[in-house]
NULO-749996 format. One record per residue: x, y, z of N, C-alpha, C, O in turn. Coordinates in steps of 0.02 Angstrom, whole numbers, plus 50000, padded with zeros to 5 digits. Layout:
BEGIN
XYZXYZXYZXYZ ...
***
This chain:
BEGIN
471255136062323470685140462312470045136762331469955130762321 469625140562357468995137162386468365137062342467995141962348 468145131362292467605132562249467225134262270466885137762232 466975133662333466295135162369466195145962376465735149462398 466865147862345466885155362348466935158162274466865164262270 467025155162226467105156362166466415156062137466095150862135 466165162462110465515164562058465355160262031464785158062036 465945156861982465585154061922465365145461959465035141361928 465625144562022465315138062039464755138962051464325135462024 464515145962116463955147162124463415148962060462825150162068 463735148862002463055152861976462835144761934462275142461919 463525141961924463335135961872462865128861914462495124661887 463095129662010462675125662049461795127662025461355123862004 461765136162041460965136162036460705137261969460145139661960 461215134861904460865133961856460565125661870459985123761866 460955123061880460835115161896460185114561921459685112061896 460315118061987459605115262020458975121161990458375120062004 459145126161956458465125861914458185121661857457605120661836 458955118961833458675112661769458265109461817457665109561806 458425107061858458055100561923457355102161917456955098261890 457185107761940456645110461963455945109761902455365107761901 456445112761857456005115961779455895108161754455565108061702 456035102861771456015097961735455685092661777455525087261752 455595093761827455335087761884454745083661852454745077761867 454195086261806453855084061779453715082261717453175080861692 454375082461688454495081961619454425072761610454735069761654 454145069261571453785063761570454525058361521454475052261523 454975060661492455195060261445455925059961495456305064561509 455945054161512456445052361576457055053961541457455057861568 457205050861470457815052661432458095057161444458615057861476 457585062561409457755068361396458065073361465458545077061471 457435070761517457665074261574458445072561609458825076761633 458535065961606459225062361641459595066361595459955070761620 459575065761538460195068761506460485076361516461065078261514 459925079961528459935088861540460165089061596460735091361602 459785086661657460195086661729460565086161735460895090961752 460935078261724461455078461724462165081861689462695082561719 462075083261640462415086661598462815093761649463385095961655 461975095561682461965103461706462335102461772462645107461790 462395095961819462505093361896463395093261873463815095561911 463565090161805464095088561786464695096261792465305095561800 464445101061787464695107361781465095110161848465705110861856 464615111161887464775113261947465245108761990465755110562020 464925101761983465345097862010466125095661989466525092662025 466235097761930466795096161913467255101461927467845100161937 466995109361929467215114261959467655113162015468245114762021 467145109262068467405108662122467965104262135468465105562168 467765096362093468545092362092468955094362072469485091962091 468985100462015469605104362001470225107762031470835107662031 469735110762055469855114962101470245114062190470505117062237 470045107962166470345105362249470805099462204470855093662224 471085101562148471705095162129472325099862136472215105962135 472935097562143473465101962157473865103162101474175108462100 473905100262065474125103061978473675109561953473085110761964 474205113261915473735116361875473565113761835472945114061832 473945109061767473645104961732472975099861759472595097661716 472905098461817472565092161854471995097161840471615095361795 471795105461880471305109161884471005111361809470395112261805 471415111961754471265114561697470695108561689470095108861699 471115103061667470825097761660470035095861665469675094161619 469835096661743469225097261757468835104761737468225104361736 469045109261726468675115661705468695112661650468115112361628 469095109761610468975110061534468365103361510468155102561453 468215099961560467715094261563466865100461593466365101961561 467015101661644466465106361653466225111061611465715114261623 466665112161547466635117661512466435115261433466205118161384 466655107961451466085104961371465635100261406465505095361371 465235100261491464805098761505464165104061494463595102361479 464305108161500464125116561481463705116461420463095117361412 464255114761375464035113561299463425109361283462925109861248 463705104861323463145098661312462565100761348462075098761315 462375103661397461985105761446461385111861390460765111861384 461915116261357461555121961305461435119361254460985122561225 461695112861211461275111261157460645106461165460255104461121 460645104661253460095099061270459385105061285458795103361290 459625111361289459135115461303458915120161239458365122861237 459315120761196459085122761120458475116261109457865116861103 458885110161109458415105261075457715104061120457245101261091 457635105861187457025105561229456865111061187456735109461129 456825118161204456555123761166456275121761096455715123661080 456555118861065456085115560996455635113360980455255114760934 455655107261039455355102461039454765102061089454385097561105 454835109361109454275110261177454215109361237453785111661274 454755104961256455025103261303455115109061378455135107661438 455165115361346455755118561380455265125961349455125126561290 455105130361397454905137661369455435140661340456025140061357 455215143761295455815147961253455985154461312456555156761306 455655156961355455975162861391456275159061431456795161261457 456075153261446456645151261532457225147561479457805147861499 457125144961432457675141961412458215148261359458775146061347 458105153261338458375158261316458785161161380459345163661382 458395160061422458605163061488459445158061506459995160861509 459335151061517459805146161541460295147361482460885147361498 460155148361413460545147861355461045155761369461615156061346 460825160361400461165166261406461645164161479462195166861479 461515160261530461745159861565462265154861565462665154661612 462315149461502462955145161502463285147561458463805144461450 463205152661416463675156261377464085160261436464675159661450 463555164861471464075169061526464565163661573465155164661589 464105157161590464615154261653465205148461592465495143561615 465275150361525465635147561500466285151761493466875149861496 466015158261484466585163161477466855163361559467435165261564 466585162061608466955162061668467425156861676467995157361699 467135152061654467655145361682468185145261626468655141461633 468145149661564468835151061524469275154661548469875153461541 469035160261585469275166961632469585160761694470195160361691 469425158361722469655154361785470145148361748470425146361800 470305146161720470625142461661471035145961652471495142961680 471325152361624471905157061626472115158661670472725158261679 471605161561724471925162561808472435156861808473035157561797 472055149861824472355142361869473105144361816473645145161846 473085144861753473845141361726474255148261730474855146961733 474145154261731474565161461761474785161561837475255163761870 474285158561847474595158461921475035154261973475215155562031 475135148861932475455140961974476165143961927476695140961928 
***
């Protein structure tokens, strides 16, 4: 299967590079390394999944992208708090790793129904 055609890679890539974007000037290097990455961690692991030939091998990496996710939405609750982070764009990202979480569970049942 080709990640580069699958939704939930595309939608979880341009969450990434809006963390990138929304944060370029964020002064608070920590905080920022940690959110990016967190968010870069998602998509990309999609893709090493996805191109492993086990189904166990593919779960594997969805199930790493899928508590990178996690980590990605509580680094953006805690910006939103702390000011870091607008409450509409970050309500916004917080609605969107819940949806691209429920995808990569949905693609997680596909990979092991289908092998």
């Amino acid at each position: 299967m080709n990640f580069e055609k699958l939704d939930v890679w595309k939608k979880s890539a341009r969450l990434s590079a809006e963390l990138y974007k929304a944060t370029a000037d964020l002064r608070d290097y920590g905080f920022r390394d940690q959110l990016t990455r967190s968010g870069l961690s998602v998509p990309s692991n999609i893709a090493e999944g996805m191109t492993r030939s086990s189904k166990k091998e593919k779960c594997r990496f969805l199930e790493i992208a899928r508590s990178s996710l996690a980590e990605a939405r509580t680094q953006i609750y805690i910006g939103i708090d702390i000011g870091y982070l607008s409450s509409t764009e970050g309500k916004n990202w917080l609605e969107q790793t819940h949806h691209i979480s429920m995808m990569i569970t949905g693609l997680m049942k596909a990979v092991e129904s289908n092998e």
